[in-house]
Backbone as a ProteinNet text record, in pm:
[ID]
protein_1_A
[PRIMARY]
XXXXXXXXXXXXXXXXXXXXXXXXXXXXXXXXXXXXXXXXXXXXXXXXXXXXXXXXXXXXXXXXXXXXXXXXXXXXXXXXXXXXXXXXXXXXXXXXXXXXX
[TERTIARY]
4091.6	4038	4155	4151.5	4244.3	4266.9	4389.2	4452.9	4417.3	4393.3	4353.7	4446.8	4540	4628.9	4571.7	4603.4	4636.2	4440.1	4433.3	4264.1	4289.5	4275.4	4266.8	4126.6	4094	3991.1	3891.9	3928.8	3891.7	3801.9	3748.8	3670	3800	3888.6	4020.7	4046.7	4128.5	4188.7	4252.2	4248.8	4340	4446	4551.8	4669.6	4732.2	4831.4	4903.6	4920.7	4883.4	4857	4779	4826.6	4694.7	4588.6	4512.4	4367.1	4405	4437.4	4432.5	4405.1	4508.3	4495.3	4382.6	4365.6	4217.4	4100.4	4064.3	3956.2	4000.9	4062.7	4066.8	4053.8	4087.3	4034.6	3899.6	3846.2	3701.7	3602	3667.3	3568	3602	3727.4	3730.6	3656.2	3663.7	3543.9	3382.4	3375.7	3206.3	3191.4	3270.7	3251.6	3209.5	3330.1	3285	3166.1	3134.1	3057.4	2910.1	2919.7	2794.7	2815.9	2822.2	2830.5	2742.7	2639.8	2496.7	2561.2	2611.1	2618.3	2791.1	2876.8	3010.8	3001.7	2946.6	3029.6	2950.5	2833.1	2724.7	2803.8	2890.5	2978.4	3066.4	3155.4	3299.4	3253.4	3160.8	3149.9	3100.8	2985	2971.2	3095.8	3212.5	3298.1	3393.8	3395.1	3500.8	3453.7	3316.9	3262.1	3272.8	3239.6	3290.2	3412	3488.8	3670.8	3656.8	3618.9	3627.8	3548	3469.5	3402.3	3465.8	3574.9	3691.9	3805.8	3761.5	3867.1	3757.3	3633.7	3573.8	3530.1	3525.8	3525.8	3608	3741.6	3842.7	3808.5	3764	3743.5	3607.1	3506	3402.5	3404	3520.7	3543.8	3581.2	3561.2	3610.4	3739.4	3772.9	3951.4	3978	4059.2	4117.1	4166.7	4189.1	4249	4379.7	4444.4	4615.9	4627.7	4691	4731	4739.1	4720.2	4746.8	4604.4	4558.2	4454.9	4338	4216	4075	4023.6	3877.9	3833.5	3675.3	3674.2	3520.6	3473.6	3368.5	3281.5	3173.8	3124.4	3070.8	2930.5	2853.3	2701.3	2668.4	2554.1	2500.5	2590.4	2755.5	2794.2	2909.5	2937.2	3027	3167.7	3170.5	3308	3385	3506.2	3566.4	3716.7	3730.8	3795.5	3902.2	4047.6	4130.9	4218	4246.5	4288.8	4373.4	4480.5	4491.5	4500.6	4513.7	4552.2	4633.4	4712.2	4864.3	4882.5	4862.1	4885.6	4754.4	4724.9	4642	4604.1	4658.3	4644	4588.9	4462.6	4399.3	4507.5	4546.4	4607.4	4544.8	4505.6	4398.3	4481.5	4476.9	4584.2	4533.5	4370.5	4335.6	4182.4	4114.1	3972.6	3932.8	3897.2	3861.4	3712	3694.7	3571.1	3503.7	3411.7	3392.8	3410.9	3364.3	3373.5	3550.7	3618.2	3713.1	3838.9	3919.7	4053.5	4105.7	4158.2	4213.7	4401.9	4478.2	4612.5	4619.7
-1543	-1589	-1623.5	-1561	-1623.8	-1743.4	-1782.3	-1924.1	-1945.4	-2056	-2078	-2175.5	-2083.9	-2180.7	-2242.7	-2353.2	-2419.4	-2499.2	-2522.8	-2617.2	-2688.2	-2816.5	-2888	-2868.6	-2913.5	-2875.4	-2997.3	-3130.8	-3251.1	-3262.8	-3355.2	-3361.1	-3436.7	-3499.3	-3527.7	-3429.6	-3445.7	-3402.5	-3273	-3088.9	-3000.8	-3053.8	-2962.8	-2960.3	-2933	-2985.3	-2993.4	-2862.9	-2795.5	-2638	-2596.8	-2457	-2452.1	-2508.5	-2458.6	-2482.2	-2635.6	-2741.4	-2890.2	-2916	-2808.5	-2930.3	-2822.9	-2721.7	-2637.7	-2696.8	-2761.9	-2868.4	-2962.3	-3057.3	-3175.9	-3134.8	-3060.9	-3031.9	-3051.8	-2934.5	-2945.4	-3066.1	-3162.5	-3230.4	-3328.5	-3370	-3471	-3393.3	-3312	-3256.5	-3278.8	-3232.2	-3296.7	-3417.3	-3521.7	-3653.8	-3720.3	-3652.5	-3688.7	-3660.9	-3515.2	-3463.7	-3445	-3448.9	-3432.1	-3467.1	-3622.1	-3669	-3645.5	-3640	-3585.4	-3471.9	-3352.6	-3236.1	-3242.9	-3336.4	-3369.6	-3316.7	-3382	-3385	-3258.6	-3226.5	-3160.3	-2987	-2999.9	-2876.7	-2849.2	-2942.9	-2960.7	-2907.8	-2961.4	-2923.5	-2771.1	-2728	-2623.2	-2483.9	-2540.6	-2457.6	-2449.3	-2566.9	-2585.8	-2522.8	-2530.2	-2432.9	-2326.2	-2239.3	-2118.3	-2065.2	-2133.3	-2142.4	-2116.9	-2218	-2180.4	-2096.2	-2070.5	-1914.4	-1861.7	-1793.3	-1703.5	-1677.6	-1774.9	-1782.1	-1689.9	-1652.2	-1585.5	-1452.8	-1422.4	-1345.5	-1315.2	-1232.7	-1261.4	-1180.7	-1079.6	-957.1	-950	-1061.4	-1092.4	-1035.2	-1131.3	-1103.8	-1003.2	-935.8	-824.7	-768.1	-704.5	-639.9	-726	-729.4	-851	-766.8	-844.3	-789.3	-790.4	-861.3	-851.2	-785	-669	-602.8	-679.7	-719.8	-771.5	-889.8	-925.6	-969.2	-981.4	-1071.5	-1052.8	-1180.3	-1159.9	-1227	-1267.1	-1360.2	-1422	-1505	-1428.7	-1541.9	-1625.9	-1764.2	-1830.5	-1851.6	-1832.6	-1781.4	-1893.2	-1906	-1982.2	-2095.6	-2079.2	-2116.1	-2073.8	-2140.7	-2036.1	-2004.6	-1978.1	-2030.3	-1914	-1845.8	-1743.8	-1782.1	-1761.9	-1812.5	-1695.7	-1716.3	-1628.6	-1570.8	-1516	-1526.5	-1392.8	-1405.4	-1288.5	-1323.2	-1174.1	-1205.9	-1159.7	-1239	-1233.9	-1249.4	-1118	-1120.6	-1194	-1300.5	-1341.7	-1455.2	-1517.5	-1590.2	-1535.7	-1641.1	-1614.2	-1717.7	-1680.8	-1809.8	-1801.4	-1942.5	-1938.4	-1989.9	-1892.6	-1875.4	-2009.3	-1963.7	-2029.3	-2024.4	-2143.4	-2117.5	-2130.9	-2034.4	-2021.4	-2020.3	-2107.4	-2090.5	-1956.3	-1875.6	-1755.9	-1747.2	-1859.6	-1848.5	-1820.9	-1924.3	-1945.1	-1798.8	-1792.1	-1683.5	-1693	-1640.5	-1590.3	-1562.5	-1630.5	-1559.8	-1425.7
8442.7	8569.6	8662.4	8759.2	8865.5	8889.1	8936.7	8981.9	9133.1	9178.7	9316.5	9345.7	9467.9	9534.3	9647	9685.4	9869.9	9785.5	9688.2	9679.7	9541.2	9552.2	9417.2	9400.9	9230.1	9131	9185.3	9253.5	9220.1	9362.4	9334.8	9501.5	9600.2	9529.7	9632.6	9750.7	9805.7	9915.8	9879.2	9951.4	9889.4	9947.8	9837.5	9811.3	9969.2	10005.2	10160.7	10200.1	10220.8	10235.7	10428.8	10453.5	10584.9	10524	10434.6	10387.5	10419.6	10349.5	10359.5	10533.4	10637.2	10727.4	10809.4	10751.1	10808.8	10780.2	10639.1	10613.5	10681.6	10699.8	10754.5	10888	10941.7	11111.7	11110.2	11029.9	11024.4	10997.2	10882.7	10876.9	10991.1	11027.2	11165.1	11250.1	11292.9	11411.1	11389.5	11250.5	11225.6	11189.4	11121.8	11128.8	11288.2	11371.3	11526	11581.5	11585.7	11643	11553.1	11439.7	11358.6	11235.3	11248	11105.4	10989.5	11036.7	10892.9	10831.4	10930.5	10858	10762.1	10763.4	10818.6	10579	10528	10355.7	10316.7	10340.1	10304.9	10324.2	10467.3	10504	10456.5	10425.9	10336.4	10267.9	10150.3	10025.1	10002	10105.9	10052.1	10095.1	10178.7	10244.6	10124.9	10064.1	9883.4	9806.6	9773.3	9671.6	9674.9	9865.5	9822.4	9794.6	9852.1	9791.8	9649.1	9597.2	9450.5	9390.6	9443	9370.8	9343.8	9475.1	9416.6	9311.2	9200.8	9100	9042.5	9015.2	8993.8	9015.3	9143.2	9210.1	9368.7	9316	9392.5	9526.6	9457.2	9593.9	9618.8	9660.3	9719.7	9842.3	9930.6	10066.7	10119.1	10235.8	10282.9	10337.3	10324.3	10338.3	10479.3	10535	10606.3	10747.6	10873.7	10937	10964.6	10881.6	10834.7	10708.5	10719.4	10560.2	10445.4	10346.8	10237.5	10205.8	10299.4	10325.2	10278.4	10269.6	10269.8	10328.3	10374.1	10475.8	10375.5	10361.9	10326.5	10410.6	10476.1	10546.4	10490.4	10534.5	10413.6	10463.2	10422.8	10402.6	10431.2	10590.8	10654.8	10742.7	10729.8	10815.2	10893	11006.7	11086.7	11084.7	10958.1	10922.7	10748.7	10866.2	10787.1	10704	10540.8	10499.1	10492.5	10496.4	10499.7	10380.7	10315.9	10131.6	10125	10051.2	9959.1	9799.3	9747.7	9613.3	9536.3	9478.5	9446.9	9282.1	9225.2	9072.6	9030.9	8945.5	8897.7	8969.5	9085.2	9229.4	9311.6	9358.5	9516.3	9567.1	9703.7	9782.1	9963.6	9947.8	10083.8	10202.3	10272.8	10383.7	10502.3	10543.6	10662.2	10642.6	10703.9	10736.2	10876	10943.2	11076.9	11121.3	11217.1	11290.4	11373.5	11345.5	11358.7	11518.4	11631.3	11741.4	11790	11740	11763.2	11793.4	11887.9	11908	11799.3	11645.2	11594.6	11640.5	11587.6	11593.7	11586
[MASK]
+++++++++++++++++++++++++++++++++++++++++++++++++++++++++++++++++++++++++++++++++++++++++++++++++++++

């Protein structure tokens, strides 16, 4: 089974990684703006993270070479990954509205 970089196993905080300060954007924005939906989102945006130790190539080929792109089912929000030997490593999670680098 693949190794999953840039996400700890624990409900703690991920590892200091984009992903860390890509969740923490996110949930400060829904704590502000929509606290009901604010742990309920996290969590299911972590879970699908970790699916991918399971299923690495779920997501779809990427628009940076080396790349893949999983978007996460029922919300608006695209996770960024490649995979590196027996490592997924999660680059970025982006808001589907949002400009893209």
């Amino acid at each position: 089974m693949p190794e999953l970089r840039g996400c700890s196993e624990s409900d703690a905080a991920p590892l200091d990684s984009g992903l860390g300060r890509d969740l923490e954007a996110i949930a400060d924005y829904l704590a502000r703006h929509f606290p009901s939906f604010a742990r309920t989102t996290i969590r299911q945006i972590y879970e699908t993270i970790a699916s991918l130790r399971s299923m690495p190539y779920r997501g779809r080929i990427g628009r940076e070479e080396g790349t893949r792109e999983l978007v996460i089912a029922r919300l608006p929000y695209i996770v960024i990954y490649r995979i590196k030997g027996e490592a997924v490593e999660i680059l970025h999670i982006y808001h589907g509205a949002r400009q893209r680098p």
